[in-house]
C-alpha positions in Angstrom: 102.3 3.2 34.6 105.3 4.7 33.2 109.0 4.5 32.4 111.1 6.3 34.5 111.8 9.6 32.9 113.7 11.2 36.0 116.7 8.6 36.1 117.5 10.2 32.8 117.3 13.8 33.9 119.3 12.9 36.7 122.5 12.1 34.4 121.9 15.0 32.0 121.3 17.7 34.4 124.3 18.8 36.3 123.6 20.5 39.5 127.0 20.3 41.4 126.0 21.5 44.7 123.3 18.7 45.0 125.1 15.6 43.5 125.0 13.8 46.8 123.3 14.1 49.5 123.5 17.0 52.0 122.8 19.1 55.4 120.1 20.8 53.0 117.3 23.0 54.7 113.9 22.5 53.9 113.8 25.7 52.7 115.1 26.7 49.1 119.3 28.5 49.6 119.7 31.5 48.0 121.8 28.8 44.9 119.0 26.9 45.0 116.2 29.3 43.9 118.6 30.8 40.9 118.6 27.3 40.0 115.1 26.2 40.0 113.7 27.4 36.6 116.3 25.6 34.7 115.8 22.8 36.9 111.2 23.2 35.7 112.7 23.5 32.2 114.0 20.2 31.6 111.2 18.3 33.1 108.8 20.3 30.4 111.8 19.9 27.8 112.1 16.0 27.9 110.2 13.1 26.5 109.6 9.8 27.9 110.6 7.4 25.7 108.1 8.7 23.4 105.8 8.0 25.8 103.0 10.4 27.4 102.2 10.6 31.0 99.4 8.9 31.8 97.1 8.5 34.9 95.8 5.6 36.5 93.3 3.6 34.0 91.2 3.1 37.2 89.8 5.5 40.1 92.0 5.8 42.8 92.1 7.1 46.6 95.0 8.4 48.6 95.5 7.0 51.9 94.9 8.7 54.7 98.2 8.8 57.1 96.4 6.6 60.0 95.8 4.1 58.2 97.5 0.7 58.0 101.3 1.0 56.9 103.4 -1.3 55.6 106.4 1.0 56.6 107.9 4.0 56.5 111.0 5.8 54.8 113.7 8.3 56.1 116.8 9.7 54.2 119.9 9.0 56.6 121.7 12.5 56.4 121.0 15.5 58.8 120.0 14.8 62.1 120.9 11.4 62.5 120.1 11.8 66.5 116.6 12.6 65.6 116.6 10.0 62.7 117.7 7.4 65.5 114.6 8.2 67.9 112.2 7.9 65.0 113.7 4.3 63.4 113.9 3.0 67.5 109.9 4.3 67.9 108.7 2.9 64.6 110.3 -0.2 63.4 107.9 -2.4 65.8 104.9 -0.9 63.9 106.6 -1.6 60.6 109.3 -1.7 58.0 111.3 1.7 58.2 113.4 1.9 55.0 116.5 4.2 55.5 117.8 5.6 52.0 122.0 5.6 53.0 125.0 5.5 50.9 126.5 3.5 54.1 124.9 1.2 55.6 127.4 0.4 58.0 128.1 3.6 59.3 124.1 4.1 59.9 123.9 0.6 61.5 127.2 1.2 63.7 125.1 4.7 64.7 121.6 3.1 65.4 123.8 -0.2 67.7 125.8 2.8 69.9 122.2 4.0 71.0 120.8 0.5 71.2 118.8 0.3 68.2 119.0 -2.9 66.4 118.1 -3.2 62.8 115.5 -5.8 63.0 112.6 -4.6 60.7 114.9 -2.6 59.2 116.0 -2.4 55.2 118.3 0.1 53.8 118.0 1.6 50.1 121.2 2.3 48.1 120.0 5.0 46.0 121.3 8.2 45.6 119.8 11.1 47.1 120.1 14.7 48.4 118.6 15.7 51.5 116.4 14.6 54.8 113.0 15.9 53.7 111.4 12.6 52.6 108.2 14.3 53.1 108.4 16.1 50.6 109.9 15.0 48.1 108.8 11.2 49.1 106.0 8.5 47.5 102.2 8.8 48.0 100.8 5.3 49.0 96.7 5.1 47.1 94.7 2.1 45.6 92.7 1.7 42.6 88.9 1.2 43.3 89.4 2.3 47.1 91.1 -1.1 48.4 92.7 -2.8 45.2 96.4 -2.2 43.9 98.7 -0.5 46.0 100.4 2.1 43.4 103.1 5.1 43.7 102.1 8.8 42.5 105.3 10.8 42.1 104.9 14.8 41.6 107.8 17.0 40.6 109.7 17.9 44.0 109.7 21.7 44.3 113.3 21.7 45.3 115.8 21.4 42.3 117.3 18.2 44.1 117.4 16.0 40.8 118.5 13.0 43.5 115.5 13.7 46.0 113.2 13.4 43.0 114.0 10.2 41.9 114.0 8.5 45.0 109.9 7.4 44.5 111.2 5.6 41.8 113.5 3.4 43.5 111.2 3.0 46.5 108.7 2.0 43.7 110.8 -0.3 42.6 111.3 -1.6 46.0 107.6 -2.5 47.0 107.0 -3.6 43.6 104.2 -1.4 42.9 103.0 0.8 39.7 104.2 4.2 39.4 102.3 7.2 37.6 104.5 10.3 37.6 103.0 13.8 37.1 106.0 15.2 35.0 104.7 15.3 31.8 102.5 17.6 29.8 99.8 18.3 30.2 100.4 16.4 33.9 103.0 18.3 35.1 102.7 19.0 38.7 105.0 20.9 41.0 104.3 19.7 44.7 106.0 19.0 48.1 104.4 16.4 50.8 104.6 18.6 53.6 101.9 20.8 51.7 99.3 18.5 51.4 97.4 16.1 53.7 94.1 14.3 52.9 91.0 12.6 54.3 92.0 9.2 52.8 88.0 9.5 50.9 89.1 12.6 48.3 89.1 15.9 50.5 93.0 17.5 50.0 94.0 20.0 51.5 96.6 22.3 51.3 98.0 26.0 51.0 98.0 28.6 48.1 101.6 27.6 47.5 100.3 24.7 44.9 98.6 27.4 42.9 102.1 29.7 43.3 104.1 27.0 42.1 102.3 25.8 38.5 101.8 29.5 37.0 101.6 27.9 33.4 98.2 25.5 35.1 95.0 27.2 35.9 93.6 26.2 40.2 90.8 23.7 38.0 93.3 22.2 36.0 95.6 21.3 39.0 92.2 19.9 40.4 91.9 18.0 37.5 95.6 16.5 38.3 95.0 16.0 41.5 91.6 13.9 40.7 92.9 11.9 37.9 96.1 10.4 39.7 95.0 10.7 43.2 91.3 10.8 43.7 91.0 14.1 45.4 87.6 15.2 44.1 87.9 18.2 46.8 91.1 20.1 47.0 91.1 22.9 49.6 93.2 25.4 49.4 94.0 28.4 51.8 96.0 31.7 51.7 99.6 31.1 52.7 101.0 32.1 56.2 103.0 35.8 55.3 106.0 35.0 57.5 106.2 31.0 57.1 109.3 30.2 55.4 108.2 27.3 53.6 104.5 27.5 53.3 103.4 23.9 54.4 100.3 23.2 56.1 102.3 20.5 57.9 103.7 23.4 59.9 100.4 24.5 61.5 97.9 22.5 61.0 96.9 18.3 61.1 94.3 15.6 60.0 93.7 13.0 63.0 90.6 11.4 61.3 88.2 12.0 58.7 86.5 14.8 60.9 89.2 16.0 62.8 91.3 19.0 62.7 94.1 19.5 65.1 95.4 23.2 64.8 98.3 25.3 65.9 97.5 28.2 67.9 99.9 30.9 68.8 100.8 33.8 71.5 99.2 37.3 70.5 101.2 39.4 68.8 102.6 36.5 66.8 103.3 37.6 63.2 101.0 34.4 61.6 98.8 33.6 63.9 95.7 35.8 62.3 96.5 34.2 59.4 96.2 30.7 61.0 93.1 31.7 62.7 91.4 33.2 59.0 92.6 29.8 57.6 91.0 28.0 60.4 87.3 30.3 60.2 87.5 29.8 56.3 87.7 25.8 56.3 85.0 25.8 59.1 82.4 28.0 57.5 82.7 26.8 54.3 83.3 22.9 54.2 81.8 20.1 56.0 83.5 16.3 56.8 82.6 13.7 54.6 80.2 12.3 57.4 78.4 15.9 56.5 79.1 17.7 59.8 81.0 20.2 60.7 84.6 19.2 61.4 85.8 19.3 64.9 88.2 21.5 65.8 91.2 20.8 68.2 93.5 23.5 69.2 97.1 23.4 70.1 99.2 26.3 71.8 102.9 26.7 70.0 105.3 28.8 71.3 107.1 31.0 69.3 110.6 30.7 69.8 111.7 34.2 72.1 108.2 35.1 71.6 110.0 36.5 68.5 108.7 34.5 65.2 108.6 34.8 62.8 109.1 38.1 61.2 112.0 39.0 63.2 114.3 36.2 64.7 112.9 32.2 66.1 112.2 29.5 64.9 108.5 27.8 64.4 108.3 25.6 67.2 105.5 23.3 65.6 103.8 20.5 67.8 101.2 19.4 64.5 104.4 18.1 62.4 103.6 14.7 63.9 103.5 11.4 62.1 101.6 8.4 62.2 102.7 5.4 62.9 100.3 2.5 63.0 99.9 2.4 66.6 102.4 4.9 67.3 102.4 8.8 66.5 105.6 10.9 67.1 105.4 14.2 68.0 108.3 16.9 68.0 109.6 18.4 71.3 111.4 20.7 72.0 113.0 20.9 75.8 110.3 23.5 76.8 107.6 23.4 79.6 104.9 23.8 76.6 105.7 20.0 75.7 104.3 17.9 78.2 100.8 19.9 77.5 101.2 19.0 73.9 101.8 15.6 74.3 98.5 15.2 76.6 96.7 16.5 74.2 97.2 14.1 71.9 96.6 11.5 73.9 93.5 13.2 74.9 92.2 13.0 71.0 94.0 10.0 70.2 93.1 7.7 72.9 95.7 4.3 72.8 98.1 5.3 70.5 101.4 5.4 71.9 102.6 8.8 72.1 106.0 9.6 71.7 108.1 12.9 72.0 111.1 13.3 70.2 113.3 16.5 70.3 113.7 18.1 67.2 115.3 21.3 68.2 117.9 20.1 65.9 115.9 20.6 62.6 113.9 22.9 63.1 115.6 26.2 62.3 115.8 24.3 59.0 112.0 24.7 59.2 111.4 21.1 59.5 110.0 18.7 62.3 109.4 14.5 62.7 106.4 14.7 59.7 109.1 16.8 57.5 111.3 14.0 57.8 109.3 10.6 57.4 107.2 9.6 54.8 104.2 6.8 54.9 104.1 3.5 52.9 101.1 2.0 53.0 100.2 -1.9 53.0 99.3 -3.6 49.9 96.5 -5.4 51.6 94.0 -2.4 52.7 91.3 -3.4 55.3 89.2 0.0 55.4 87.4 0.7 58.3 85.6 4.3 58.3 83.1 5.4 61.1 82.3 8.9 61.9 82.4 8.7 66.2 78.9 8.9 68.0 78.3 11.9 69.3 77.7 12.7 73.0 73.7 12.1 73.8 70.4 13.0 76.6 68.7 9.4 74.9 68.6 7.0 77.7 65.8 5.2 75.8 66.5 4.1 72.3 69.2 2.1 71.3 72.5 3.8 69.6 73.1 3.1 66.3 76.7 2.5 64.9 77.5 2.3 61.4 80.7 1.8 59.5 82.1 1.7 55.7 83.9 -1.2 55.8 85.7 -2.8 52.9 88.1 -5.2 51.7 88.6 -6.1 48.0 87.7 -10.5 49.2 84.8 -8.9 50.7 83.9 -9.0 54.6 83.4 -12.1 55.8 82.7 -10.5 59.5 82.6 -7.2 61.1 82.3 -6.8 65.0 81.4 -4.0 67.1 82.7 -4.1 71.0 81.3 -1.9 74.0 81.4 -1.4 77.3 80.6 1.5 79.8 83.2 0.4 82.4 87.0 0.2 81.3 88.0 -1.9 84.0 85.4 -5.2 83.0 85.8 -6.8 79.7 84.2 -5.5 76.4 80.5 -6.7 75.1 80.2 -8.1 71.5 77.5 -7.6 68.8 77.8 -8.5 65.2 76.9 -6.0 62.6 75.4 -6.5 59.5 75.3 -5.3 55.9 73.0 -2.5 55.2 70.7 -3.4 52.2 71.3 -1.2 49.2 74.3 0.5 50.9 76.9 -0.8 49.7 80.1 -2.0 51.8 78.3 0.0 54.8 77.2 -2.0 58.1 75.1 -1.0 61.3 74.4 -2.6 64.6 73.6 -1.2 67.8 74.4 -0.2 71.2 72.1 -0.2 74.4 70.4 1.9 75.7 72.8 4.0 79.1 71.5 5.0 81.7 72.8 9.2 82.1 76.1 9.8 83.4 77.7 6.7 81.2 80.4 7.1 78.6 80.3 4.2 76.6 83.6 3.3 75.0 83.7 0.9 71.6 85.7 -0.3 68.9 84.9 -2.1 65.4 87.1 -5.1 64.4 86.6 -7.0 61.1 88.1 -10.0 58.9 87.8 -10.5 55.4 87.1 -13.3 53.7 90.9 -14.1 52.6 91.3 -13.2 56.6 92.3 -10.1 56.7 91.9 -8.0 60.2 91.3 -4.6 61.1 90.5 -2.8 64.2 89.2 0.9 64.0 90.5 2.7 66.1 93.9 0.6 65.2 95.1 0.6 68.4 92.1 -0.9 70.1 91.1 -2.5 72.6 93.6 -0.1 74.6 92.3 2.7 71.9 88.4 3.2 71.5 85.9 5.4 70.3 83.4 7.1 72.9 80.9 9.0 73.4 78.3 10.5 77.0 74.7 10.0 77.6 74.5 13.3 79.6 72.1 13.4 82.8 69.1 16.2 82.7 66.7 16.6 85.3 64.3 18.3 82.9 62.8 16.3 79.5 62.0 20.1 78.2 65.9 21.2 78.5 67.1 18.3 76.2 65.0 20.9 73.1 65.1 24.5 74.8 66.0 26.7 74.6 67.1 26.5 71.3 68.0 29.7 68.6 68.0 29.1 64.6 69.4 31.6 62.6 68.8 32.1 58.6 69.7 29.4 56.4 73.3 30.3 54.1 73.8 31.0 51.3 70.5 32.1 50.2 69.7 31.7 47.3 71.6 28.2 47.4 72.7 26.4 44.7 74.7 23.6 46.4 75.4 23.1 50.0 73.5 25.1 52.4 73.8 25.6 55.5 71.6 26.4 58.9 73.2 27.6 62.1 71.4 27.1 64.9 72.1 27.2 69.1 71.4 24.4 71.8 72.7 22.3 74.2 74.7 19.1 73.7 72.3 16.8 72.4 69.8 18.9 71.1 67.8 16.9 68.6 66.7 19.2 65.3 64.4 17.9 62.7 64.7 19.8 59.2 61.7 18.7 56.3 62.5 20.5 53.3 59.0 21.0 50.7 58.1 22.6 47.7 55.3 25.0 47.2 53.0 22.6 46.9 53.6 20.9 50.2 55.4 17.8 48.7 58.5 16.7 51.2 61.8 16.7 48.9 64.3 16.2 51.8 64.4 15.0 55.7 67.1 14.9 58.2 67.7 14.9 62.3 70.5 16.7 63.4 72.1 16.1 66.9 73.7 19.1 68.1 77.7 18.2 68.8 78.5 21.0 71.2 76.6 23.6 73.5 76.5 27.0 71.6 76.9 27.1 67.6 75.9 24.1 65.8 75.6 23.4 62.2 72.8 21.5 60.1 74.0 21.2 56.4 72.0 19.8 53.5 72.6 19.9 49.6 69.8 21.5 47.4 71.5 20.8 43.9 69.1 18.2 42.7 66.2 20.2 43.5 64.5 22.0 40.8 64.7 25.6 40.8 62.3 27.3 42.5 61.0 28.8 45.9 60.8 26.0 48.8 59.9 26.2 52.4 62.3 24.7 55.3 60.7 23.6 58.7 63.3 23.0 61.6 61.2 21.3 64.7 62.3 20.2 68.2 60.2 18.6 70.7 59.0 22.3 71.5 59.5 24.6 68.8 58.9 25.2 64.8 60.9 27.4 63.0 60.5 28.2 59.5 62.2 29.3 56.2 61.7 30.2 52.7 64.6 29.0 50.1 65.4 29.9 46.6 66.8 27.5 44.8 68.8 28.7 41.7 
């Protein structure tokens, strides 16, 4: 916890052009970039009161942007049309905090479009631009679910206002504040270039390593882990024509194993680079369930078919926020809307989907997620579950099991079903897993083939707390099919394995293998003396490609033999282990 260092560098530095708040574009002006080294050169020039900065005594996580939110924050400046739309969609999910130097004249502008100010608090605090993105608070909690606290980086914009506008918000909520703006913390970031898994996967492009020259990539990593639990920090080239090089533009977390991706025309300057990004994350990383992440795409136009390395603007339909219950997405008067709006609501099934037109902002390069900024609750109920995946087993019941956890402890945890969404949904209790901590399991029936089986998990902590994952359930829900086949035989075959990757393998290795949906693979890993050092079952996720991963870093170096099996097939491997 710390003093606040920016308040004074606020008063000493003089930066005329930025001294209130403005119609400033997310991108750096041509002033602005002539100005920016001084503006680096006081933070490493100052002292804090004597004081060092410091990191959070205890381990910490950062939220994941569906999670629960106590509110959320917007700077009333540019666009207040746009600005309007988003306070009218999100102040029944939560508080929306509007940073204004007039409160009246934002009230009198929210009434004339009938949009009261219940739920509604206004911060007097000086600031600089729209972007509360980027230059906003990040919401994370020691030990997983404990203390709500603030993590402030240097904004990468040399808007000495905009920076110290985590501080007051701090202030506001009441919580402790750790600021990377001190040697040998020092951290140069922007929100709209980073998103996270809420359990310590970051992501985010090369500009975080173009930014800190003076830091090496693992001691940025080494920031990043200390004040906000991100233990894995992925980081991809930059787009060559993007303006403002934020993943926020082009790409979008909707859960913990979900990536919704921007996909553009041919011949559209960026989108190779998109689609390189997109291979490189999928080949080489896995969710935190341990499977591959799915992969949602989503067509963006480009704006006269021209963008970006000539004239147009990005027209981005992943610079959505979430809002509780709620997720906004930006519009944009075009035909190419109404299929990006239904496919969010295809992937996020309940939440209230709403379109807002942001043709307004974004030749600033900026969008709804540009302009908003997450505050999360300071009473955390976290419910994790990685979604069933679709299934030929008409026999054996389906197991569900969730990481849930409060800092009471769970009093009760609830798992609802049913297979037909016009009767009401079945109930079954789950239970703590024995020596797995915070984790419980129950299960599902047996479906006949042909069902989808929809579900939801609800649970209360002991100081009676409630949660529902999804949050919008019972109108939102997880699901997943029990497929029909005609032939036991097809449920295993045909089936192709390719060779294991990398090999030799020091870490996570991977095996590619072929078959239908529901394709069940068995993988025994043994030495060369025929003792078993590892066992999984796979269940393949898609028809065509699949992806069995295990980690070999515990095992002793040496020469080891893998055995994949289905119902009908062996299939095996030799390993070195380095």
């Amino acid at each position: 916890m710390q003093n606040n260092c920016k308040l004074i560098i606020a008063f000493i530095f003089l930066f005329s052009t930025v001294s209130a708040q403005e119609n400033l574009p997310n991108y750096m002006t041509k002033k602005e970039v002539l100005q920016m080294p001084s503006y680096l050169q006081h933070f490493s020039n100052q002292l804090k009161n004597n004081q060092a900065a410091v990191p959070p005594s205890s381990p910490v996580r950062t939220m994941a942007e569906w999670e629960e939110l106590q509110g959320i924050l917007i700077g009333w400046t540019s666009y207040p049309s746009i600005l309007r739309e988003i306070v009218r969609a999100a102040k029944a999910e939560c508080r929306v905090y509007i940073v204004t130097n007039n409160q009246q004249s934002v009230i009198n502008y929210l009434n004339s479009g009938n949009v009261d100010t219940v739920n509604v608090s206004f911060v007097n605090t000086p600031f600089n631009s729209v972007w509360s993105r980027d230059y906003g608070p990040w919401s994370a909690y020691t030990n997983d679910v404990d203390t709500l606290v603030t993590i402030d980086w240097i904004y990468n914009r040399p808007r000495p206002d905009d920076d110290n506008v985590p501080v007051a918000i701090a202030g506001i909520l009441n919580t402790p504040l750790y600021e990377t703006t001190m040697p040998p913390y020092s951290l140069v970031h922007t929100g709209g270039n980073f998103m996270c898994d809420g359990f310590g996967t970051g992501f985010s492009s090369n500009l975080i390593l173009n930014e800190n020259p003076s830091l090496t990539e693992s001691q940025i990593d080494t920031i990043m882990k200390q004040f906000m639990g991100i233990s894995r920090y992925i980081k991809m080239p930059t787009l060559p024509y993007d303006g403002i090089h934020h993943i926020d533009m082009h790409m979008k977390l909707l859960n913990e194993e979900t990536i919704l991706m921007g996909q553009y025309p041919q011949g559209v300057a960026d989108g190779p680079q998109i689609e390189a990004n997109l291979l490189y994350v999928v080949n080489n990383f896995n969710s935190i369930f341990g499977t591959p992440y799915k992969v949602i795409r989503i067509p963006m136009p480009a704006n006269n078919g021209a963008y970006p390395n000539t004239t147009g603007d990005y027209y981005t339909y992943t610079n959505s926020s979430f809002i509780n219950n709620t997720i906004i997405v930006p519009t944009y008067n075009i035909s190419q809307d109404s299929a990006a709006l239904r496919i969010y609501k295809d992937a996020l099934p309940g939440y209230n989907v709403i379109g807002i037109n942001s043709l307004q902002s974004i030749g600033a390069l900026g969008a709804l997620h540009c302009i908003t900024k997450d505050l999360g609750t300071n009473d955390p109920l976290l419910i994790s579950h990685q979604q069933l995946a679709n299934t030929y087993d008409t026999i054996n019941p389906y197991s569900v099991v969730a990481l849930i956890k409060h800092r009471s402890g769970i009093q009760s945890a609830t798992l609802y079903y049913r297979t037909d969404t016009l009767q009401p949904y079945n109930s079954v209790s789950m239970t703590a897993i024995a020596g797995m901590n915070d984790y419980f399991e129950t299960y599902i029936p047996a479906q006949s083939g042909g069902s989808r089986v929809y579900y939801y998990i609800e649970a209360y902590s002991s100081t009676g707390k409630h949660q529902i994952r999804p949050m919008p359930a019972p109108q939102g829900y997880f699901y997943f099919d029990v497929l029909q086949t005609t032939n036991i035989d097809a449920i295993d075959n045909p089936i192709t394995i390719s060779n294991i990757f990398p090999n030799p393998a020091s870490a996570i290795t991977c095996l590619p293998y072929s078959g239908r949906i529901g394709t069940i693979l068995s993988i025994k890993i043994c030495d060369v003396n025929g003792k078993l050092v590892y066992e999984s079952q796979n269940t393949a996720k898609s028809n065509g490609q699949n992806f069995a991963f295990f980690d070999v870093s515990k095992f002793m170096p040496g020469i080891y033999f893998l055995k994949s099996e289905t119902k009908n097939s062996i299939n095996i491997q030799k390993i070195l282990v380095k």
